[in-house]
C-alpha positions in Angstrom: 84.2 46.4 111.1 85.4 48.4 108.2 87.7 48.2 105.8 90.5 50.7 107.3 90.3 48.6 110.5 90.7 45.3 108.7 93.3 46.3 107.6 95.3 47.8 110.6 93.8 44.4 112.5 95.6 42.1 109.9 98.3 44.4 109.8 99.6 44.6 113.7 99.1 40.8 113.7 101.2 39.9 110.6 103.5 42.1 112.2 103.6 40.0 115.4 103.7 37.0 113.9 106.9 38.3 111.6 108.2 39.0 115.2 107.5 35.8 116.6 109.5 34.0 113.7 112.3 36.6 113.9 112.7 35.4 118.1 112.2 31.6 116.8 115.6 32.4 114.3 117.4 34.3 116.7 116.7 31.0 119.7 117.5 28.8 116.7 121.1 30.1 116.3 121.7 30.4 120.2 120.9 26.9 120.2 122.8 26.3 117.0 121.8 22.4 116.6 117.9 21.6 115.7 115.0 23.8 117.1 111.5 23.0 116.9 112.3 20.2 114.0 113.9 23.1 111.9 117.8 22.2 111.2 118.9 25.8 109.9 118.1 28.8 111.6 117.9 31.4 108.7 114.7 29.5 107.7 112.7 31.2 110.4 114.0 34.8 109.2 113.5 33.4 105.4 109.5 33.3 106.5 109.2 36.4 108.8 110.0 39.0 105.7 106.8 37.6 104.6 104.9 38.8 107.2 107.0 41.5 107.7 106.3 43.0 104.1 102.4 42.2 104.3 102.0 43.9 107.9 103.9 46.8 106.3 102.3 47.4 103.2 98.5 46.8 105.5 99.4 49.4 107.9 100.2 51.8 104.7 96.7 50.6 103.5 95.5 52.0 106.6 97.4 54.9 106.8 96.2 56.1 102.8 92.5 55.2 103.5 90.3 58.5 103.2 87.6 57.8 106.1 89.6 56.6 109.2 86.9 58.2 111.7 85.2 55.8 114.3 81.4 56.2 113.8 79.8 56.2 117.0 
């Protein structure tokens, strides 16, 4: 696996994951008492611009790298 492709890889699934918690804060505040052992719901969207940020700036990795062909 090259680099370009680690990249996108880590990039789509730091993505997901960021989506994941932003689902977890918006089931949290439905809920509005204690989900998943987590009292306040805006910590779950507190975590996901982590992962949001980092699957961004991979994917832009991606995108800027030179020699994105597949070698077959």
């Amino acid at each position: 696996m090259k680099l370009p492709d680690l990249f996108r890889t880590i990039g789509i699934i730091s993505g997901l994951a960021g989506l994941v918690l932003m689902i977890l804060g918006v089931i949290g505040f439905l809920i509005g008492d204690e989900f998943l052992t987590v009292r306040n719901f805006y910590n779950w969207f507190w975590v996901a611009n982590s992962f949001f940020f980092l699957g961004v700036f991979l994917i832009l990795a991606y995108m800027s790298c030179p020699n994105k062909k597949k070698e077959e």
